[in-house]
BAFI-3210 file (N, C-alpha, C; in Angstrom, 3 decimals, decimal comma, padded with zeros to 6 digits):
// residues 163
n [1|2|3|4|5|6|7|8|9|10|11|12|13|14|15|16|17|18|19|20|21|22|23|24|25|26|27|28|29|30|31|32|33|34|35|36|37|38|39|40|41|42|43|44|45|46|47|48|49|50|51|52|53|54|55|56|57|58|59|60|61|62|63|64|65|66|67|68|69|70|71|72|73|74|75|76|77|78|79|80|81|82|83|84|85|86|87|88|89|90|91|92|93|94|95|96|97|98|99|100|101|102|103|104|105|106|107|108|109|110|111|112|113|114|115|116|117|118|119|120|121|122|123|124|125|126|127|128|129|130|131|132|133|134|135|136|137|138|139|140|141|142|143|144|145|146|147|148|149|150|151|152|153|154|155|156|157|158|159|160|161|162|163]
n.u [-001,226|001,595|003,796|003,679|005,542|008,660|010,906|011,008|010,677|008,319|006,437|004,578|002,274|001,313|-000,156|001,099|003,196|006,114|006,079|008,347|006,729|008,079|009,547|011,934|013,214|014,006|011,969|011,277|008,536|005,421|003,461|001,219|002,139|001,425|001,975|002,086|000,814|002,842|004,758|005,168|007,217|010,101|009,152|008,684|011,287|012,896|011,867|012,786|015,208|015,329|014,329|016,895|018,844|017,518|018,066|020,481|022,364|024,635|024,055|025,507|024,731|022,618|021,060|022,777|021,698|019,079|019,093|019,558|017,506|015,409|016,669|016,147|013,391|012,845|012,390|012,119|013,877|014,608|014,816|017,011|017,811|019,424|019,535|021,734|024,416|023,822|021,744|020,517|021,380|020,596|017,226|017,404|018,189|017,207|016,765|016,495|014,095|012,969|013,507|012,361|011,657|009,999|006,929|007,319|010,461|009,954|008,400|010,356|012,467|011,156|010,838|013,304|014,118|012,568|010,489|006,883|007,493|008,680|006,180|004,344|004,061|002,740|000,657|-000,466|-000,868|-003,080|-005,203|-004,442|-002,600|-000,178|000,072|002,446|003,910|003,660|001,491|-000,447|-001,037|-002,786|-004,499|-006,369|-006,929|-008,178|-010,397|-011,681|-012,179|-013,668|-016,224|-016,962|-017,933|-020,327|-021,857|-022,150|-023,763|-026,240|-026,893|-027,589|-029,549|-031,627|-031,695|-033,516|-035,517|-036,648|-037,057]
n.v [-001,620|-002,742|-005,500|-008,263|-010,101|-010,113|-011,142|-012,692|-013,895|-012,648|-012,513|-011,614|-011,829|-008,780|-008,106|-009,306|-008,843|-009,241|-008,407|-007,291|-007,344|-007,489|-005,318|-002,829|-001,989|-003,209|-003,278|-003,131|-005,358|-004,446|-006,923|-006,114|-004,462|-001,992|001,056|001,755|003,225|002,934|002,831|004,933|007,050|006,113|004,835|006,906|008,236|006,211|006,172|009,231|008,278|006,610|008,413|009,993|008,403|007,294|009,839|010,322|012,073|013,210|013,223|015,610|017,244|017,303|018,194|021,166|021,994|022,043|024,059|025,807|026,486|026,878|029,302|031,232|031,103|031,912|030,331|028,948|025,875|025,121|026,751|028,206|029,142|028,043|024,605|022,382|019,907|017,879|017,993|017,272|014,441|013,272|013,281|012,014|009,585|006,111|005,461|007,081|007,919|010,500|012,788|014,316|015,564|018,912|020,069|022,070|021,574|019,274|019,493|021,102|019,285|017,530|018,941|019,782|017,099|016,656|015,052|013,509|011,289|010,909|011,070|009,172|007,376|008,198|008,798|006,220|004,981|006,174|005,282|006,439|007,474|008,531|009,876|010,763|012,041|010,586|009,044|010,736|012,061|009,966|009,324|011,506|010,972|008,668|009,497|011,296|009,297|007,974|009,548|010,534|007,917|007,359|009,919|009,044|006,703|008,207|009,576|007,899|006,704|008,479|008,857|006,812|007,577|009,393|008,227]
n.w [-001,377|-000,026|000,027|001,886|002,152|002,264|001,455|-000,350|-004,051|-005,749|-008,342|-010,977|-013,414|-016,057|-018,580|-019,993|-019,540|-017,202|-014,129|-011,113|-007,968|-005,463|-002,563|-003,398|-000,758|001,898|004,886|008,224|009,662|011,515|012,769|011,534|009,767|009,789|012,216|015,482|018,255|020,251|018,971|017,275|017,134|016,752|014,505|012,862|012,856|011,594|009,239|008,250|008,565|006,019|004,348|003,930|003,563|000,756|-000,268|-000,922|000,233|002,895|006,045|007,180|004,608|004,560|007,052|006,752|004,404|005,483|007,607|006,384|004,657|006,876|007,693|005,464|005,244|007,493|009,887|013,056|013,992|016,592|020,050|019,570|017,439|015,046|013,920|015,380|014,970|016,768|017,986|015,432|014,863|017,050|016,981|014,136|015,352|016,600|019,075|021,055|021,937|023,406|022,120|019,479|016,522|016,141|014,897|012,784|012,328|011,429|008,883|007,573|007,408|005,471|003,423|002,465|001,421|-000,383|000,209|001,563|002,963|005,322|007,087|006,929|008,710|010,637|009,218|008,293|010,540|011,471|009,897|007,216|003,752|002,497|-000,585|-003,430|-006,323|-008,951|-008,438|-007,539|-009,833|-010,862|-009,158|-009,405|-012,726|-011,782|-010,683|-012,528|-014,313|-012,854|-012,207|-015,014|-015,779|-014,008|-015,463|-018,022|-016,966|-016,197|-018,511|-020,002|-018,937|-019,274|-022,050|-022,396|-020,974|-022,782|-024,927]
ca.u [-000,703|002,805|003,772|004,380|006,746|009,637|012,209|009,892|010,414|007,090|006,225|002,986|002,159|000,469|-000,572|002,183|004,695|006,648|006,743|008,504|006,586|008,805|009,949|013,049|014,320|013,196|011,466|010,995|007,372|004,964|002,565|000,185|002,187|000,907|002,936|001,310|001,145|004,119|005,979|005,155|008,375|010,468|008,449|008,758|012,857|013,037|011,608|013,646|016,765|014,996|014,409|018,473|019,388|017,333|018,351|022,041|022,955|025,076|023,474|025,484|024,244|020,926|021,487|023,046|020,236|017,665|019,154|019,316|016,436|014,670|017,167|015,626|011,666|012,353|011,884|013,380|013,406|014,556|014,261|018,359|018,019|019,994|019,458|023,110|024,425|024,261|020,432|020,027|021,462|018,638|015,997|017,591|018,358|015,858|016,743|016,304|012,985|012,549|014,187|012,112|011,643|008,656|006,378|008,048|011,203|009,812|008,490|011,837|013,393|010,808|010,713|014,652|014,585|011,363|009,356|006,656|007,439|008,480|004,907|003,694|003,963|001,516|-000,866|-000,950|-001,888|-004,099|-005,944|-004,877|-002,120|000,617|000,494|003,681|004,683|002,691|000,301|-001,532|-001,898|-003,647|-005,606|-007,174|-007,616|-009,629|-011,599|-012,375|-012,485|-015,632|-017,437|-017,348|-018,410|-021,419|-022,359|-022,623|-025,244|-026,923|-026,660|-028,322|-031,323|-032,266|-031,944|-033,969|-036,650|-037,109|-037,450]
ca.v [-002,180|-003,094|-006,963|-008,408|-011,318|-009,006|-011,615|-013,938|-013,692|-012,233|-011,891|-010,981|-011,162|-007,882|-007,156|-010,371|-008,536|-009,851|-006,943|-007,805|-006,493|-007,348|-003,889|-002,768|-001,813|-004,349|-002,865|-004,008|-004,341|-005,271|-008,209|-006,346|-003,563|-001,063|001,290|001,594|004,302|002,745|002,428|006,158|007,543|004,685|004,768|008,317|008,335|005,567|006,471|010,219|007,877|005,855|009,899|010,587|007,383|007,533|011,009|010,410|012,886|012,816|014,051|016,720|018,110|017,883|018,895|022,547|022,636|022,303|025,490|027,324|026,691|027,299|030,682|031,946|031,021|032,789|029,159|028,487|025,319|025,277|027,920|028,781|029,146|026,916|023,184|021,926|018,409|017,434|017,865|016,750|013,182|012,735|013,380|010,355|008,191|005,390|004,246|008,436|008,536|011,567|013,981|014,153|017,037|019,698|020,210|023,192|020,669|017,407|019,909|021,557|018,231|016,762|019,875|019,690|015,942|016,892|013,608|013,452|009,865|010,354|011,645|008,442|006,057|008,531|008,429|005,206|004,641|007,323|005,167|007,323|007,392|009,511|010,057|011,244|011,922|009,752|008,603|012,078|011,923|008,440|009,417|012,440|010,423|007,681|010,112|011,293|008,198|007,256|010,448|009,979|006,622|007,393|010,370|008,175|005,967|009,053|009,992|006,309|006,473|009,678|008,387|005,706|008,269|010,408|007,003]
ca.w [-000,147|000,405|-000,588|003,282|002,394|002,012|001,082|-001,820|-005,620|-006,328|-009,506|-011,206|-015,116|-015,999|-019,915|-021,077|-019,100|-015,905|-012,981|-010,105|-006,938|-004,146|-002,656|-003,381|-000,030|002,809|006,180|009,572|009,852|012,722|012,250|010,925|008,606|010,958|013,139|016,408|019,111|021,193|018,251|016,435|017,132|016,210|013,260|012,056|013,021|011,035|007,928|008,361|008,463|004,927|003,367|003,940|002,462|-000,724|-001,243|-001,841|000,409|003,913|007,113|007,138|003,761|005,152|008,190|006,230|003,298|006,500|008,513|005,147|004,365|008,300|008,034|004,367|005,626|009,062|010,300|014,087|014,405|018,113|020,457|019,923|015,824|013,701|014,608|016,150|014,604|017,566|018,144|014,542|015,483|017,937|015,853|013,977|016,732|016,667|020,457|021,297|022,565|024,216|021,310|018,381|015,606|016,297|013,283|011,794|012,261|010,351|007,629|006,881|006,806|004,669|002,567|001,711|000,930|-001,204|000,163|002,888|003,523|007,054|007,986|006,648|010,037|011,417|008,605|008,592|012,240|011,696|008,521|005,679|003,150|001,585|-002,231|-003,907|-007,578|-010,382|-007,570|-007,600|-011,772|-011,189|-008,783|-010,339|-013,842|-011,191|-009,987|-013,123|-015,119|-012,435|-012,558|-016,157|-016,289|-013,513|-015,839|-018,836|-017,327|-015,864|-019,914|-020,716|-018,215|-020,033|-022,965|-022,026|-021,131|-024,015|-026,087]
c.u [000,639|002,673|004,262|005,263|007,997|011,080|011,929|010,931|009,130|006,570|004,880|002,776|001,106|000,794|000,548|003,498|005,130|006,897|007,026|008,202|007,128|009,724|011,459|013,905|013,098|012,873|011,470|009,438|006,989|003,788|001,739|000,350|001,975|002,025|001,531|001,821|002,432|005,164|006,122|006,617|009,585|010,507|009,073|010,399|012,970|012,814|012,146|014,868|016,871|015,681|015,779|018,726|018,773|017,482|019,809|023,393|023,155|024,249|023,789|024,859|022,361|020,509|021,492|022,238|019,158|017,663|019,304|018,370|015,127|014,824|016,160|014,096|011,333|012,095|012,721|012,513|013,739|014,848|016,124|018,689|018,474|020,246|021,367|023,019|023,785|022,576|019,614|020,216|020,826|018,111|016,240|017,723|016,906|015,455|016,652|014,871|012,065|012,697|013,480|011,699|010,715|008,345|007,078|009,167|011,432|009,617|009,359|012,238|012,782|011,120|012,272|014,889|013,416|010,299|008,549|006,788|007,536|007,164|003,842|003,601|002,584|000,383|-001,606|-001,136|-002,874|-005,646|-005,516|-002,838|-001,626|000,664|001,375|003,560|003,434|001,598|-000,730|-002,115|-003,071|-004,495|-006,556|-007,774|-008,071|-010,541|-012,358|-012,687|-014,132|-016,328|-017,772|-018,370|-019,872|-022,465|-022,876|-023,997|-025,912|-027,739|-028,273|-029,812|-032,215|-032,774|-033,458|-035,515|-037,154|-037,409|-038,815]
c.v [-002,829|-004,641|-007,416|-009,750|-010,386|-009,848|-012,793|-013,082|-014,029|-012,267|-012,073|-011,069|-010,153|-007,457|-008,401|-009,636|-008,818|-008,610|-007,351|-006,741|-006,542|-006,040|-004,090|-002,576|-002,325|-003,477|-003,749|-003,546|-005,378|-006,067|-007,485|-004,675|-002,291|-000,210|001,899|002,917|004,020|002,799|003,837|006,678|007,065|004,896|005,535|008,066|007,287|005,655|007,430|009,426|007,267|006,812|009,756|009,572|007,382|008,906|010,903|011,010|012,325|013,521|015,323|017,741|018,033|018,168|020,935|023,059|022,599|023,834|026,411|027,670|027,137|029,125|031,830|032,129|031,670|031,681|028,887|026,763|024,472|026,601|028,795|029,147|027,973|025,872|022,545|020,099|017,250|016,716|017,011|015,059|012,608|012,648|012,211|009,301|007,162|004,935|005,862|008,679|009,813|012,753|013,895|015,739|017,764|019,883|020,645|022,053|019,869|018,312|020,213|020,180|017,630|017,749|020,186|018,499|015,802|015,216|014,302|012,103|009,727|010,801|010,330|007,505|006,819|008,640|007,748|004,385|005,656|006,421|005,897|006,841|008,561|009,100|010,872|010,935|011,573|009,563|009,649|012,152|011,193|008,410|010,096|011,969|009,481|008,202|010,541|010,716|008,153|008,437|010,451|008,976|006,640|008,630|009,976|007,688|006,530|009,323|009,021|006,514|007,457|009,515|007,287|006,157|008,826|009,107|006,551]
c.w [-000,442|000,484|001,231|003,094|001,335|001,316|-000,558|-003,337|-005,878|-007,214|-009,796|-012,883|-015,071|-017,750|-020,226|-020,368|-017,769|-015,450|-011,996|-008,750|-005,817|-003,832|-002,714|-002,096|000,894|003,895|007,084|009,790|010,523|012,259|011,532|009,656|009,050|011,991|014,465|017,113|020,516|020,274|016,951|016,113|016,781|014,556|012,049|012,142|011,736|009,604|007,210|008,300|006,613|003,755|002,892|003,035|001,146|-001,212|-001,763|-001,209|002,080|004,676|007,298|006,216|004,393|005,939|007,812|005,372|004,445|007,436|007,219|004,573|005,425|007,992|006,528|004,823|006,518|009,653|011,936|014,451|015,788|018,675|020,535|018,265|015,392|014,434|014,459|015,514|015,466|018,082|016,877|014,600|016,111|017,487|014,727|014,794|016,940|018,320|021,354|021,500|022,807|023,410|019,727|017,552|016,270|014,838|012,360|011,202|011,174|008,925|006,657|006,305|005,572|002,833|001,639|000,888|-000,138|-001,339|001,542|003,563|005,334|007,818|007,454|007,350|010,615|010,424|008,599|009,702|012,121|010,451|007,330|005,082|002,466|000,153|-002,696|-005,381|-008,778|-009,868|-008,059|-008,689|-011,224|-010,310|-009,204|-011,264|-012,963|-011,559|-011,124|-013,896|-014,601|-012,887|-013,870|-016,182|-015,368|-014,613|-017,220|-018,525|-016,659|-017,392|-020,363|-020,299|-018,721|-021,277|-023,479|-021,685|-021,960|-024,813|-025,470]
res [x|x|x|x|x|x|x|x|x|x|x|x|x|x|x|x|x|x|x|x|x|x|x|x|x|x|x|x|x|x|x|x|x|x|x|x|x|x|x|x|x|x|x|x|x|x|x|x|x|x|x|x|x|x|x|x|x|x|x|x|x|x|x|x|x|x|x|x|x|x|x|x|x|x|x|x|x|x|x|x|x|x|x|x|x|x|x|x|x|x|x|x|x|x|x|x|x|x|x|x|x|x|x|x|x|x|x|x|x|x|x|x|x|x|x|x|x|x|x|x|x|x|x|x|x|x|x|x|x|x|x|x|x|x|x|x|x|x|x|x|x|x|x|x|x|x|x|x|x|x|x|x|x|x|x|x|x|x|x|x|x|x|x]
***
């Protein structure tokens, strides 16, 4: 979970070593961390504006890697082919309402900036959670740390019988 005092010096000792968990790049978030169904769209734009900025790259380049990459997949992602700056600006616009990606759309974009972060306002109104990168390792070695550790004292109680 995400640290909600966004402006603190946090810190944490972990193993003798100082980690500082206050996030690196501050949000606007609603009392309860939560993006809500009045505030989905908002949400998602917002996090599509986050993507661009931690990639490095200008709108336009992602704007041109998104129609080259729609045009190589066979992808339309409006009903005129290659998405127009113009339309792509909306689809950022946080105060744009009415103009937001279509699936195909959000995928491309997410799929050039190689995150799904902006599909993560609706997960999390939905209950669930995006995993990215290292996450996925560390979940896997959980999962199988426990099943291990339940098949151990499956192991034991056996043991425990034959004696």
């Amino acid at each position: 979970m995400s640290n909600l005092f966004h402006g603190s010096d946090d810190h944490r000792h972990l193993g003798g070593r100082r980690k500082n968990l206050t996030p690196k790049t501050p949000k606007q978030l609603d009392l309860f961390n939560r993006p809500s169904f009045h505030t989905i769209t908002r949400d998602i734009k917002s996090a599509m504006n986050q993507a661009i900025k931690k990639s490095n790259l200008k709108r336009e380049q992602v704007l041109d890697l998104m129609n080259d990459l729609a045009e190589r997949r066979g992808v339309r992602m409006n009903g005129k082919g290659g998405l127009s700056k113009d339309t792509f600006e909306k689809w950022l616009n946080v105060e744009e309402e009415s103009r937001m990606p279509g699936i195909k759309g959000l995928t491309i974009f997410c799929a050039v900036l190689g995150t799904a972060s902006p599909l993560e306002p609706m997960t999390r109104l939905l209950g669930h959670m995006i995993i990215e990168g290292n996450d996925i390792a560390m979940l896997e070695w959980a999962r199988r740390y426990h099943k291990t550790k339940d098949l151990r004292k499956q192991m034991r109680k056996l043991e425990e019988e034959i004696s």
